[in-house]
C-alpha positions in Angstrom: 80.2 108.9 94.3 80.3 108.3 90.6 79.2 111.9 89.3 81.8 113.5 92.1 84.7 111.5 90.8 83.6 112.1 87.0 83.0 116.4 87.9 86.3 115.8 89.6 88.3 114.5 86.6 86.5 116.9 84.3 88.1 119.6 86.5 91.8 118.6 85.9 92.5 119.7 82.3 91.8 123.5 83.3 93.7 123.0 86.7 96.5 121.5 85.1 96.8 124.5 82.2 96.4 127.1 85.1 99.5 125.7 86.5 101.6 125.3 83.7 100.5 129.0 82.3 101.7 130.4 86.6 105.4 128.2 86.4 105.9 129.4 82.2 105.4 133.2 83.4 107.6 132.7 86.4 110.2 131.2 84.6 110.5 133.9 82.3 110.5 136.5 84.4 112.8 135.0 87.0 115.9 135.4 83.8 117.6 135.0 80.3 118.2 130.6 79.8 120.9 131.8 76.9 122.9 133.3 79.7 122.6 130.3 81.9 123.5 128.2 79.1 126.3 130.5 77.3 129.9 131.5 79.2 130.2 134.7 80.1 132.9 134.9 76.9 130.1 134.4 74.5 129.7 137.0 71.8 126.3 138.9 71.0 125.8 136.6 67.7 126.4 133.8 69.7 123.6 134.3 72.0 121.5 135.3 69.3 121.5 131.8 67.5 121.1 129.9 70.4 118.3 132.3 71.0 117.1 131.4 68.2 117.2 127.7 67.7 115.0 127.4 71.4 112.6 129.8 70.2 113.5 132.1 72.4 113.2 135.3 70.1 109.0 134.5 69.6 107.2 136.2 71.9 106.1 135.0 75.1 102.3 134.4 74.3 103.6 133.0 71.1 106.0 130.7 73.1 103.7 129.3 75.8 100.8 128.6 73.0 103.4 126.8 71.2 104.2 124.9 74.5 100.1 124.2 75.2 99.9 122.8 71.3 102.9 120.7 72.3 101.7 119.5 75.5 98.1 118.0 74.1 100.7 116.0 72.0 102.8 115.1 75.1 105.9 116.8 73.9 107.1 119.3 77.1 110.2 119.9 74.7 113.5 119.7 74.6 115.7 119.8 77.8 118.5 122.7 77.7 120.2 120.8 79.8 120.4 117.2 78.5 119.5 117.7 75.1 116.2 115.3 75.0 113.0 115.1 75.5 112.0 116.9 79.0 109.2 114.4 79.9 111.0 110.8 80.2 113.8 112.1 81.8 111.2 113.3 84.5 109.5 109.9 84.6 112.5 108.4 84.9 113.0 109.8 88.6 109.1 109.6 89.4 110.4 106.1 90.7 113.3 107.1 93.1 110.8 109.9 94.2 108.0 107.1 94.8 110.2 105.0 96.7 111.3 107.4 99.1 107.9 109.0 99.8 106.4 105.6 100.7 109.4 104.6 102.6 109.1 107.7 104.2 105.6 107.5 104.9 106.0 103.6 106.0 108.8 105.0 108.5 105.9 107.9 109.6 103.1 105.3 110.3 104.5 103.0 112.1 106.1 105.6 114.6 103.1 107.5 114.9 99.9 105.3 115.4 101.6 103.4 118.3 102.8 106.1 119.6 100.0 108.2 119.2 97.5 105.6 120.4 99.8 104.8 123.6 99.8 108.9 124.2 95.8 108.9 124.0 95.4 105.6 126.6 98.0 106.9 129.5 96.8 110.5 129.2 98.4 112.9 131.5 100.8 110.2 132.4 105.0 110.5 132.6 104.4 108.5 129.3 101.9 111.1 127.4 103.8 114.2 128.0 107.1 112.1 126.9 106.0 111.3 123.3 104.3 114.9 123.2 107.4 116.4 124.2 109.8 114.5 121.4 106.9 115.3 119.1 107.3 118.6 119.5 110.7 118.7 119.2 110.8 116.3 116.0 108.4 118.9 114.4 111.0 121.8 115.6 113.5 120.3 114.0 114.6 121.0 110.3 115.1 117.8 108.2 118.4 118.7 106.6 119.8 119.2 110.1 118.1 115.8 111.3 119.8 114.0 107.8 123.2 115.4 108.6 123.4 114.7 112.0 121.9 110.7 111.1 124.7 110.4 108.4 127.7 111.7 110.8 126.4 109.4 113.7 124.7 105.9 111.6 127.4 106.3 108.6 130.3 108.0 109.6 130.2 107.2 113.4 128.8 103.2 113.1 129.3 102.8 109.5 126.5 100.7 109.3 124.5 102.1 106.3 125.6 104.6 103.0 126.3 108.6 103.5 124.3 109.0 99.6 123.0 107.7 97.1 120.5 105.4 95.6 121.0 101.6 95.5 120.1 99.0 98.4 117.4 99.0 101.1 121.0 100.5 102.8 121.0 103.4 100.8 117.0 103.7 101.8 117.1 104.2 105.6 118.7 107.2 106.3 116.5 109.5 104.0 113.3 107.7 104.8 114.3 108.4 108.6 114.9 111.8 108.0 111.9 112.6 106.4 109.7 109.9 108.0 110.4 111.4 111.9 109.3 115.0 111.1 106.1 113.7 109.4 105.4 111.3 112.4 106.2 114.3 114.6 103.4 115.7 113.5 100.9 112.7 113.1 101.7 111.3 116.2 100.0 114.7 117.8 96.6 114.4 115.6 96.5 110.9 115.6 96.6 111.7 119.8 93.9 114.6 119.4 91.8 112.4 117.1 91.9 109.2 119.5 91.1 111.2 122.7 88.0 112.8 120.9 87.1 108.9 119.4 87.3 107.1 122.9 85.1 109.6 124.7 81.9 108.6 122.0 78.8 107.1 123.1 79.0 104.1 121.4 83.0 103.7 123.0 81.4 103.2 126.3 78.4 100.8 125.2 81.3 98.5 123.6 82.9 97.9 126.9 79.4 98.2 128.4 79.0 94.7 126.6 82.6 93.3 127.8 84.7 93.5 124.9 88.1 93.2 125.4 90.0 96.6 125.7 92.4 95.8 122.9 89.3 95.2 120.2 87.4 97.7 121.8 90.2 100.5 120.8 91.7 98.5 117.3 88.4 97.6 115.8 85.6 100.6 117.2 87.7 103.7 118.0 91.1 103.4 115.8 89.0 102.9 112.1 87.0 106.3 113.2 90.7 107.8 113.9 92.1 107.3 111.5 89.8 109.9 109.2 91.8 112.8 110.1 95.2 110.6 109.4 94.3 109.8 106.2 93.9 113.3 105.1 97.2 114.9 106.6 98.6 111.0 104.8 97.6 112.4 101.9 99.0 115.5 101.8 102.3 114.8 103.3 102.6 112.0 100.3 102.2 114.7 97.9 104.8 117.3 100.2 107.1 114.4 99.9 106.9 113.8 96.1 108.0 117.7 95.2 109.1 118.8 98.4 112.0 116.7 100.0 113.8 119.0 97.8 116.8 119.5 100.7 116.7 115.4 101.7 117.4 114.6 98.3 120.1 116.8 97.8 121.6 116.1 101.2 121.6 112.3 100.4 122.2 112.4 96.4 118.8 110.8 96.0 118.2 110.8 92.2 114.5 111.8 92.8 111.9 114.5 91.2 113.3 117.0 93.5 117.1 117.0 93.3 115.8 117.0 89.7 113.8 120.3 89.8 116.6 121.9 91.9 119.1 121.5 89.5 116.3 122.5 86.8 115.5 125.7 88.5 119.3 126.8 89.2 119.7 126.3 84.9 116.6 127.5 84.5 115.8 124.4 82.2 112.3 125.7 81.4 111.1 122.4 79.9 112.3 120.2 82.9 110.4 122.4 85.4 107.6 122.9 83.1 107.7 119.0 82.8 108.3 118.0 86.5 105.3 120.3 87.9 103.0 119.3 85.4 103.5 115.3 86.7 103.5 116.5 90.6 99.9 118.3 90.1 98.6 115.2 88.2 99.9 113.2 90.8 98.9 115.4 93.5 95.7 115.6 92.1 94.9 111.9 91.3 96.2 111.3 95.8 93.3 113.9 96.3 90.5 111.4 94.9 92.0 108.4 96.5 92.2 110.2 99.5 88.4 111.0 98.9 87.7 107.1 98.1 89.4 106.5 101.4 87.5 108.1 103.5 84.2 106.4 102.3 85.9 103.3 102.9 86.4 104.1 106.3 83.0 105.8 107.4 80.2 104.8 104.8 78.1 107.8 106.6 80.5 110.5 104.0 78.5 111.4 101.3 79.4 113.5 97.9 77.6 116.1 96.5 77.1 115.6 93.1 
């Protein structure tokens, strides 16, 4: 376990450079920053400075080793948009971006284990093809439609909680719904899958052999063996959510990592993008080993190659 987790840190530093080397190319070839920056009334010279002054006029394998000397230091550069430092202003929505992913993923639990535990017991029943029908619908469904339809209904309808905005738990419920119901759409039907496949083992049917009660017999022997598959789709959904509730975030004004890099992307504010992806794949990365850790938590039998 030791020498996987070392080999797997080891294999960060090249992972990480691959990524920032694909986002630097596709930035540059996606267009020109000076004319994002620059009204269309801006002479030739004038571009030419500011051209200049971002280092701009270097070419591009001059730029992005300037960008990898940088980056060992910490320094992403200078946003074009805010005129500071790229990397703190990312860091400073990492925890608008972490509160909304866990919310989200709190909201996505507890919808989806009871539900997908009840589906699995009463299989076949009114009640099973009832949850399996609203999951697939709440995986049909696209989130920005489910967010706009919550906020004309719960906060322009009932007026009990914020349209946007970050403040309150208030301010919390609507986007954690609306991201938390399509993830537990989806959950709810391998948590089902994985609990059918659990209560049909062997040693299922020698613990009620021996007269446990039915309720220990599924929460302590069938749901720990479950919940392997969970914790990986956990995993990556938690990651999804950290750089890809892109739409929620706009659709609520949540000042998150991903109304961030949307507004990054549409000035093409190199350093911001460069800055935000680089803290997603570490972040993505370091989920990845806990998820590992996890699973040898839950089943002792997994072993790692080292």
């Amino acid at each position: 376990m030791a020498k996987y987790l070392i080999r797997s840190l080891l294999q960060v530093i090249p992972v990480l450079l691959i990524i920032t080397l694909i986002v630097f190319i596709l930035v540059h070839v996606t267009g020109d920053p000076v004319s994002m920056l620059l009204p269309d009334t801006a002479t030739p010279e004038d571009r030419e400075v500011l051209r200049v002054a971002l280092g701009l006029d270097q070419p591009v394998w001059v730029q992005y080793k300037i960008f990898v000397s940088n980056l060992l230091q910490g320094d992403f550069g200078d946003s074009f948009r805010y005129g500071q430092t790229a990397l703190p202003i990312v860091l400073e929505r990492l925890p608008a971006s972490f509160e909304l992913a866990a919310a989200s993923m709190a909201v996505a639990c507890c919808l989806s284990i009871p539900l997908g535990i009840w589906s699995a017991v009463r299989r076949n029943s009114f009640l099973d093809l009832l949850i399996s029908g609203i999951s697939v619908l709440g995986k049909a469904m696209p989130s920005f439609w489910v967010g706009i339809m919550l906020i004309l209904l719960i906060s322009v309808e009932l007026e009990w909680t914020p349209v946007s905005g970050r403040g309150g738990l208030s301010h919390l419920i609507l986007p954690a719904l609306t991201l938390g119901s399509g993830i537990a759409a989806e959950m709810t039907r391998l948590i089902r899958s994985s609990f059918l496949d659990i209560i049909g083992q062997d040693y299922i049917r020698t613990a009620r052999s021996k007269g446990l009660r039915e309720i220990i017999v599924l929460g302590k022997h069938a749901l720990r063996n479950a919940l392997i598959p969970v914790v990986t789709i956990s995993g990556l959904q938690f990651t999804n959510l950290l750089s890809g509730s892109l739409v929620t975030e706009t659709v609520f004004s949540w000042p998150g990592m991903g109304q961030l890099l949307v507004q990054a992307i549409n000035t093409h504010d190199m350093a911001i993008i460069q800055a935000a992806v680089f803290v997603i794949a570490f972040i993505v990365i370091l989920i990845n080993l806990f998820t590992d850790i996890t699973y040898k938590l839950l089943d002792p039998r997994i072993k790692y190659s080292s």
